[in-house]
C-alpha positions as CSV (number, residue, x, y, z in Angstrom):
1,X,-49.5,-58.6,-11.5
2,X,-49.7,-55.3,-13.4
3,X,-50.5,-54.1,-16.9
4,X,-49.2,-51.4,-18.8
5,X,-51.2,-49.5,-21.4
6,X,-52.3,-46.2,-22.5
7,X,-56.1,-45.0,-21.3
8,X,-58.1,-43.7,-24.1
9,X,-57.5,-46.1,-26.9
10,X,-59.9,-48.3,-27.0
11,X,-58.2,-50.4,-23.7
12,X,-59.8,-52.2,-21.1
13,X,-59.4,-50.3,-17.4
14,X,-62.5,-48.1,-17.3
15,X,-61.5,-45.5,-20.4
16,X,-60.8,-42.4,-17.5
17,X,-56.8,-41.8,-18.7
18,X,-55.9,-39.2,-20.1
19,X,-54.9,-39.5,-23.7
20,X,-51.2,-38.9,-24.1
21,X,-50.3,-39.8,-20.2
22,X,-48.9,-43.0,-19.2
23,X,-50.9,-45.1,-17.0
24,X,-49.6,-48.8,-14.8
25,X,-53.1,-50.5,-13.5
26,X,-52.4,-52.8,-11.4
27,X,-55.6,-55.2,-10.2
28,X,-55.7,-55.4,-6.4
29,X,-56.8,-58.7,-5.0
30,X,-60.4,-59.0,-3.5
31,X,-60.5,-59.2,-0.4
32,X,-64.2,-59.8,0.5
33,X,-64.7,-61.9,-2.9
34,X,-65.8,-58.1,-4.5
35,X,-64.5,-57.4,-7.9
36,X,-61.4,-56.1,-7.9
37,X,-60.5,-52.1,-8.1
38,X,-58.3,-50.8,-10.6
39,X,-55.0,-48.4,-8.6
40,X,-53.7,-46.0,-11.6
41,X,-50.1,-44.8,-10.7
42,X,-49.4,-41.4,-13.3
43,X,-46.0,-41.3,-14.1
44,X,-44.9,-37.0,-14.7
45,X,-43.0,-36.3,-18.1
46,X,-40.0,-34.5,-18.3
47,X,-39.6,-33.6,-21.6
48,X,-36.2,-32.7,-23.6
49,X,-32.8,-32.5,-22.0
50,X,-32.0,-29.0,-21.5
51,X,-28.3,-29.5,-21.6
52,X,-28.1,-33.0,-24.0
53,X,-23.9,-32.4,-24.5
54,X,-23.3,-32.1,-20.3
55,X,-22.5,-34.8,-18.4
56,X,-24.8,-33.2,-15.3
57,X,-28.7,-32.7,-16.2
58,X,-28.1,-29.3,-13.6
59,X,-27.1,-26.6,-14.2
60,X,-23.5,-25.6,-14.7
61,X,-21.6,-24.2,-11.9
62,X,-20.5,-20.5,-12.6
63,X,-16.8,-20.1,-12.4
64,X,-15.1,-19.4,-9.7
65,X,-13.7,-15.5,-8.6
66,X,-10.9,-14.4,-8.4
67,X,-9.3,-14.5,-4.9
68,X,-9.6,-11.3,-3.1
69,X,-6.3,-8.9,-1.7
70,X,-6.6,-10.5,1.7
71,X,-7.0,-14.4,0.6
72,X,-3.8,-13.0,-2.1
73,X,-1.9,-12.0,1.2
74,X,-3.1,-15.1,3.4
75,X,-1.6,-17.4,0.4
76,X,1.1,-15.8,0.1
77,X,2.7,-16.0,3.1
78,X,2.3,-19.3,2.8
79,X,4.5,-19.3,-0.1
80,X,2.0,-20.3,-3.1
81,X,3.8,-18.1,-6.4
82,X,0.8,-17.4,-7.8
83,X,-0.6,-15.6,-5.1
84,X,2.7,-13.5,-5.2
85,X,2.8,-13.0,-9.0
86,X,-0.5,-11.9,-8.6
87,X,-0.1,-9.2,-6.2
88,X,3.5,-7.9,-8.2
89,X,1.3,-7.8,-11.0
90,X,-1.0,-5.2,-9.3
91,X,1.7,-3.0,-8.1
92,X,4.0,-2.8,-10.8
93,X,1.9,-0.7,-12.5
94,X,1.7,2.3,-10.2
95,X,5.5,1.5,-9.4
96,X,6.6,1.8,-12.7
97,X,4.9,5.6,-12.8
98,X,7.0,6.1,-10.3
99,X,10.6,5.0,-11.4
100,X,9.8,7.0,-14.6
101,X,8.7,9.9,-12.2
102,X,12.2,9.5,-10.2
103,X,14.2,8.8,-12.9
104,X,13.4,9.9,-16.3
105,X,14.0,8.4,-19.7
106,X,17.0,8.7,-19.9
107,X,17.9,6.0,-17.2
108,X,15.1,3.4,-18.5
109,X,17.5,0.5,-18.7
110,X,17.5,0.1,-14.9
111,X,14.3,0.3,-14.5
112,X,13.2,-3.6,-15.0
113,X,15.9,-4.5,-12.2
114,X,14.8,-1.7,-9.7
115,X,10.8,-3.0,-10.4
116,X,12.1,-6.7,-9.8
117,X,14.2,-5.4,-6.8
118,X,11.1,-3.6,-4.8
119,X,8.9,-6.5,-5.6
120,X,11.4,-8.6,-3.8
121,X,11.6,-6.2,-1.0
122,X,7.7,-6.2,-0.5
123,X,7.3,-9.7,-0.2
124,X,10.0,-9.9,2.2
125,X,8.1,-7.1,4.2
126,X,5.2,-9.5,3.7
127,X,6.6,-12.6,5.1
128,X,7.7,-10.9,8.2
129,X,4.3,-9.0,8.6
130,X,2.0,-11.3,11.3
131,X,-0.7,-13.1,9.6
132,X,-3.1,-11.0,12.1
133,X,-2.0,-7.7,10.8
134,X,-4.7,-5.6,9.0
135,X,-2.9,-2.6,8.1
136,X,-0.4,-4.3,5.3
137,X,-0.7,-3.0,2.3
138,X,1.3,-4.9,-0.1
139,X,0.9,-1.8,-3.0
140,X,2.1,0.5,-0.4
141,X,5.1,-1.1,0.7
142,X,5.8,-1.8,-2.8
143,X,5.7,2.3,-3.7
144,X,8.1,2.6,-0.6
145,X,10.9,0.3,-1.7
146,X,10.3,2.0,-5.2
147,X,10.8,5.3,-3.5
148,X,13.8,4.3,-1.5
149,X,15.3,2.6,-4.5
150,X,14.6,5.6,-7.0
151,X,15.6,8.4,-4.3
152,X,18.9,6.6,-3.5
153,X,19.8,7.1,-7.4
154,X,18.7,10.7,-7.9
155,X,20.7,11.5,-4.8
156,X,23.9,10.3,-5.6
157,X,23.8,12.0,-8.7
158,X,22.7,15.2,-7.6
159,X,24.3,15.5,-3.8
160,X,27.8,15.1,-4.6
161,X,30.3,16.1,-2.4
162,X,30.9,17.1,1.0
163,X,29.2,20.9,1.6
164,X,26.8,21.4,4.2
165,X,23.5,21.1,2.2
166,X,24.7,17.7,0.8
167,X,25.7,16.1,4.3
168,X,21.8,17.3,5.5
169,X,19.9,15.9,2.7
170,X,21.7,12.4,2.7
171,X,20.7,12.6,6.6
172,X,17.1,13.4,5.9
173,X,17.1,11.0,3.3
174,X,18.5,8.3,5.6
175,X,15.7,8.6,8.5
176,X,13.1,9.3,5.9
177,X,14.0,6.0,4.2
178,X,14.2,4.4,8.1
179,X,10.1,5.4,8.8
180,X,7.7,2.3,9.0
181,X,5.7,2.5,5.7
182,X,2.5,3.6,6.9
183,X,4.3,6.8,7.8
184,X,6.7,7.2,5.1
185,X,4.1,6.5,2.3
186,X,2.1,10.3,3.1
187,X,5.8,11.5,3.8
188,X,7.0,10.6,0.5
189,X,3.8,11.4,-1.5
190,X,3.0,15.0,-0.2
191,X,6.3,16.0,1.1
192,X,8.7,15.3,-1.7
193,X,5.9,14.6,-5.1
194,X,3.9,17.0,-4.1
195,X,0.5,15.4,-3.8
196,X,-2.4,17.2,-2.3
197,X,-2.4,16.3,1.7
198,X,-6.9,16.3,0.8
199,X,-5.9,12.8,-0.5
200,X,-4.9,11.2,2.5
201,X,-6.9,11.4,5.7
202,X,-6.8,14.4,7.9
203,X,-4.9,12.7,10.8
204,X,-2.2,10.9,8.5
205,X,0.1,13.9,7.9
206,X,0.5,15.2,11.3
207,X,1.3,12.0,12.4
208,X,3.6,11.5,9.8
209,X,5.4,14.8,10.6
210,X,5.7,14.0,14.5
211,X,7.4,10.2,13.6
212,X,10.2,11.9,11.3
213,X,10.9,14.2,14.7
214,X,10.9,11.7,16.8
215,X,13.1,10.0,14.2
216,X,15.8,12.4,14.4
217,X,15.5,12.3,18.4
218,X,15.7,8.8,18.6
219,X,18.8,9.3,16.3
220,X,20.5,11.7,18.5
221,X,19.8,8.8,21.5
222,X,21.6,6.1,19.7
223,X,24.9,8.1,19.0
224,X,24.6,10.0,22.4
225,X,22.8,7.8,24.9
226,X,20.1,8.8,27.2
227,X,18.6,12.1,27.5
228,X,20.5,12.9,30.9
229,X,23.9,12.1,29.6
230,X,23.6,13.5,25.7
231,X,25.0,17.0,25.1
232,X,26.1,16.8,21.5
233,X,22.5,17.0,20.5
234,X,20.0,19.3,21.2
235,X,16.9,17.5,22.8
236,X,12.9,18.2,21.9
237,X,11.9,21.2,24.4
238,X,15.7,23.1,23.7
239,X,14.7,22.9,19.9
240,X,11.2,23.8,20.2
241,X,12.1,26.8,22.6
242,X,14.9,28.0,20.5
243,X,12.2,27.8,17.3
244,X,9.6,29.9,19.8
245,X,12.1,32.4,21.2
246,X,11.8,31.1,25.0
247,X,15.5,31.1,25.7
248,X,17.8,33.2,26.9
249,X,20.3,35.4,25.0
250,X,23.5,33.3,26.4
251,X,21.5,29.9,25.8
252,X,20.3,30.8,22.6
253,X,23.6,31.7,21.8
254,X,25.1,28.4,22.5
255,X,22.1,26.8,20.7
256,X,22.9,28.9,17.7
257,X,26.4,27.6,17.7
258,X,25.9,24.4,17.8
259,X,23.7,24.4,14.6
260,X,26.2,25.5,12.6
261,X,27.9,22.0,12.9
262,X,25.9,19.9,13.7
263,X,23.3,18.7,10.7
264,X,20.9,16.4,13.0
265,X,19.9,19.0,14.7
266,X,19.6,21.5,12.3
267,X,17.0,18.8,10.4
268,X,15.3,18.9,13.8
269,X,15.1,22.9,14.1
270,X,14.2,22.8,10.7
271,X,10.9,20.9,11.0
272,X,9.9,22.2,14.4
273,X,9.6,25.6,12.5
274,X,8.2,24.9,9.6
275,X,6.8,21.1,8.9
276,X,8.2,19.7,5.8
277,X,10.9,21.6,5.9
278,X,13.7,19.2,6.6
279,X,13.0,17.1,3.5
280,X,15.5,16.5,0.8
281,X,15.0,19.8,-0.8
282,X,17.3,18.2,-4.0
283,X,15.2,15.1,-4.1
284,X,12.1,17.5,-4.0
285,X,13.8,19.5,-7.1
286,X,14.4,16.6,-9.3
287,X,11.2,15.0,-8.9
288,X,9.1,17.8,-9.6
289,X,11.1,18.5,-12.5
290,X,10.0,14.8,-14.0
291,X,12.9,13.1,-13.4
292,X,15.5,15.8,-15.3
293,X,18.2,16.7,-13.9
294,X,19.1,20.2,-12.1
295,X,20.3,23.0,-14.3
296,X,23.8,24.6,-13.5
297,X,21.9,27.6,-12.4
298,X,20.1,25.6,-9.8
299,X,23.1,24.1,-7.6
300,X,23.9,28.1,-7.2
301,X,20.1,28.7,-6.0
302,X,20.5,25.8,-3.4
303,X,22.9,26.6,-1.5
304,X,22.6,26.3,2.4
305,X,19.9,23.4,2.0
306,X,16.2,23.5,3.8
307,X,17.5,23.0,6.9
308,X,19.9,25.8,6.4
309,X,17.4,28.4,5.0
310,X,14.9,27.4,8.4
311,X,17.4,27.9,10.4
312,X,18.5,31.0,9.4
313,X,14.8,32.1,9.4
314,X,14.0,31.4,12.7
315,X,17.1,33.3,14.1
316,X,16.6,36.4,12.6
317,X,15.2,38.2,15.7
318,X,12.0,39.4,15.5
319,X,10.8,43.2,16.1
320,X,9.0,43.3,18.8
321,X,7.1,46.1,20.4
């Protein structure tokens, strides 16, 4: 049997606990007949509850962090709305810089639906995006479909009609609005808002350029067919030798007629000669202006289009020595 007691007060068990400390002696049985040894067992104190009101005596578990952009993309694909309110929520408020940007006080009460309409657009560019694809950018594709959206407005207010500069900027707007987003996005930013091109990487811009030419050569291809059989548009190497002078006077000629009816390829003269140039020069206007609309003055000034104005720059003839 054992006995419980506290050392130090005046107890039987040899006097050697320490006063304050609990003690179990327990009398071991002899087993030679000797008188039996005293085993002293200390139990360890713990003191006060640090955390009395907690149903754990731990530590509380630190709350949990918010789920980063790729776990945001990985759940919602898999359909969870919160996930997808979540990532709206981060874009709409670059996106709705934009619409004002675009579109100006003066239209403000369409700017709710055209928010809730690219939102809808970039999670249906989500849910077709491959899980395994790293380079979606859900804010990016949602500044595209606000781009798209914003230009399509400005544009029908401000190319009206059927005149030659109108029928190329609605065409440049059209393949412009066809790039993947990746390519569109510096297209958009540098090219029509007029952000510094130090912003994006070196690389990005070039290759933005060289998609919105192949763009309009891959448009030529679907009206016309293959490259052997096509002559209603000019291909690559004709436009880039008529832009360097390398043809002949009779070819060049024939090159400069067609130009003068046919808009595709004047977009695609255009920005062989000078980069940039085939952009929707009315889009450009309106949008550096802050969303206002185009003085009467201005439509005058216009007249002839980028494209037009390249073209007719690159066949003046130069004087050579």
């Amino acid at each position: 049997m054992s006995d419980l007691k506290r050392s130090g007060w005046g107890g039987a068990g040899g006097g050697r606990g320490r006063r304050g400390s609990w003690s179990i002696t327990r009398a071991r049985a002899p087993a030679t007949g000797a008188e039996a040894e005293p085993e002293t067992v200390r139990l360890i104190r713990l003191g006060r509850d640090p955390f009395p009101h907690t149903l754990s005596t731990g530590v509380p578990a630190a709350p949990a962090r918010a789920p980063g952009k790729a776990e945001l993309l990985r759940r919602a694909r898999l359909g969870e709305c919160v996930a997808v309110h979540r990532l709206c929520t981060r874009a709409l408020r670059p996106a709705r810089r934009l619409v004002e940007r675009y579109l100006g006080p003066a239209e403000g009460e369409g700017t709710e639906e055209l928010l809730f309409d690219s939102c809808r657009r970039a999670v249906q560019a989500l849910q077709q995006t491959p899980a395994d694809d790293r380079t979606f950018d859900f804010e990016r594709e949602m500044r595209i479909a606000v781009r798209v959206a914003a230009g399509y407005r400005v544009l029908r207010r401000a190319a009206s009609g059927d005149g030659r500069s109108s029928e190329e900027t609605l065409l440049a707007y059209d393949v412009l609005a066809s790039l993947p987003a990746h390519h569109a996005d510096v297209l958009w930013a540098v090219g029509i808002e007029g952000e510094p091109a130090a912003r994006y990487a070196p690389g990005l811009l070039p290759a933005g350029r060289d998609a919105l030419v192949d763009a309009y050569l891959w448009r030529g291809l679907r009206r016309t067919g293959t490259v052997e059989t096509r002559g209603a548009h000019l291909s690559y190497l004709t436009a880039a030798s008529y832009v360097r002078y390398e043809l002949t006077a009779g070819r060049r000629a024939e090159v400069r007629a067609h130009l003068e009816g046919c808009a595709l390829c004047r977009l695609l003269v255009a920005e062989l000669a000078v980069p940039g140039a085939s952009l929707p020069t009315q889009l450009i206007r309106v949008v550096t202006a802050g969303g206002r609309a185009p003085g009467p003055g201005w439509a005058r000034w216009h007249v002839g289009g980028s494209a037009g104005r390249a073209g007719r720059r690159v066949s003046r003839p130069r004087n050579r020595p």
